[in-house]
C-alpha positions in Angstrom: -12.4 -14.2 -10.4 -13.1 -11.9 -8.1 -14.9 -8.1 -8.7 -11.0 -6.4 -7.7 -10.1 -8.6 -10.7 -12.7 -7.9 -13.1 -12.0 -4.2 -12.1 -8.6 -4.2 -13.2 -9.4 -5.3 -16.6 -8.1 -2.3 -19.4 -11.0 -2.6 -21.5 -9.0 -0.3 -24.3 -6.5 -3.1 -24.7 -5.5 -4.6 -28.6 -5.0 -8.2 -29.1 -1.0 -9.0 -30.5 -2.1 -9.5 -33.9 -5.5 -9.1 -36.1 -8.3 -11.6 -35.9 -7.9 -14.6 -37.8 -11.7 -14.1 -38.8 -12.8 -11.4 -41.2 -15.5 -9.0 -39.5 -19.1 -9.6 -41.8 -21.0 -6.1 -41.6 -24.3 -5.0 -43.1 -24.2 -0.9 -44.2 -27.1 0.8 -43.1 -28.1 4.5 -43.1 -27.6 4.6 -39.5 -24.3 3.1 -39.8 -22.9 -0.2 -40.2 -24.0 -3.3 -38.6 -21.6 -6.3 -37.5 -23.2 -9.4 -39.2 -20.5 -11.7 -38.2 -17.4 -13.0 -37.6 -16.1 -16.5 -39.7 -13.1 -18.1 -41.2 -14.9 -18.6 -44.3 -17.3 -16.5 -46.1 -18.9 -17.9 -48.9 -19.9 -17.0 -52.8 -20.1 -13.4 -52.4 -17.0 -12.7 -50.3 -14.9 -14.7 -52.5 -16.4 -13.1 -56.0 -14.7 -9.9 -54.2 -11.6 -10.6 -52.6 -10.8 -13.3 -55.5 -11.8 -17.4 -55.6 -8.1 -18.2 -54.4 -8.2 -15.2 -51.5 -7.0 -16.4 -47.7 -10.2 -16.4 -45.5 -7.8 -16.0 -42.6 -7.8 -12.1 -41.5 -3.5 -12.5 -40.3 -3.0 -12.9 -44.0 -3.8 -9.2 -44.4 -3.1 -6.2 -42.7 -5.2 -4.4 -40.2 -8.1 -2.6 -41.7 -8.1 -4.2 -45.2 -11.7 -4.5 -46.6 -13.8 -6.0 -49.6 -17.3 -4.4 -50.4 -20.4 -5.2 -52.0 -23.7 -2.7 -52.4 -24.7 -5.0 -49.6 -21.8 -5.7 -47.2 -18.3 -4.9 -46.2 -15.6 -7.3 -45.2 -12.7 -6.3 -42.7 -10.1 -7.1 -41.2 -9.6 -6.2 -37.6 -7.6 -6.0 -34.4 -10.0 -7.0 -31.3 -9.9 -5.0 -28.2 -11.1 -6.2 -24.9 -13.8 -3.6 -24.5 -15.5 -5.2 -28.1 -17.1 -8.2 -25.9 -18.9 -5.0 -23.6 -20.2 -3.4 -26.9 -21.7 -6.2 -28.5 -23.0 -8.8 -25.3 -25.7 -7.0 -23.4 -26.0 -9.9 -20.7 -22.2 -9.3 -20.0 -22.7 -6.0 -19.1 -25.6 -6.4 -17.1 -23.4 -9.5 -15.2 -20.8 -7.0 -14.6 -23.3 -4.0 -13.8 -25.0 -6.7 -10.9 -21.0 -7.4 -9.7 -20.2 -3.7 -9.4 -23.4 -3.3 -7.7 -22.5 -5.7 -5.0 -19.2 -4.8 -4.8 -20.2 -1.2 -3.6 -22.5 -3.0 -0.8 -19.7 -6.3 0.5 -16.7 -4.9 -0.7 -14.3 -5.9 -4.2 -13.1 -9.1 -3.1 -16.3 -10.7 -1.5 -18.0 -11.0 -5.2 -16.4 -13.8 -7.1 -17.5 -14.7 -10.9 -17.3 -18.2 -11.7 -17.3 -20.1 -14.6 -16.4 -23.5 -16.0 -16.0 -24.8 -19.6 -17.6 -28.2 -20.4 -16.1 -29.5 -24.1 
């Protein structure tokens, strides 16, 4: 993909539906603090939402949430821009594109990536 691709990204834009796994995060007096994201959730989730409760977040609508003293379950919707805010080598990829876009131009500076299963 080239940088004129990667540029064009809307970083603002929703997924179609909620994610299927329920957002783990820690409160802290600064704020709260993702912990994780999983399908299941184990004894304290479940003594919460109830030992029969779906772990899948599309059962639920967006922004439904269990709590404990010590962490808060939600469901949400991901947006494209999420991956920037919480992967600090992506964003310094993507800084290092931009960078040599501005000096050989948007479609000289090709990302490439390949999946191995």
């Amino acid at each position: 993909m080239t940088w004129a691709e990667v540029a064009r990204i809307d970083w603002t834009a929703s997924a179609p539906r909620v994610d299927d796994r329920i957002h783990e995060y820690r409160p802290t007096s600064a704020g709260e603090v993702l912990v994780g994201k999983a399908s299941h959730h184990g004894r304290a989730w479940h003594a919460v939402a109830g030992e029969h409760a779906d772990p899948r977040g599309s059962s639920y609508p967006e922004g439904t949430q269990w709590r404990t003293s010590d962490r808060i379950w939600r469901v949400e919707r991901l947006r494209t821009g999420d991956v920037l805010r919480r992967n600090p080598q992506l964003r310094a990829l993507l800084a290092g594109m931009r960078g040599l876009a501005e000096r050989h131009g948007d479609d000289h500076v090709r990302l490439v990536v390949w999946f191995d299963s």
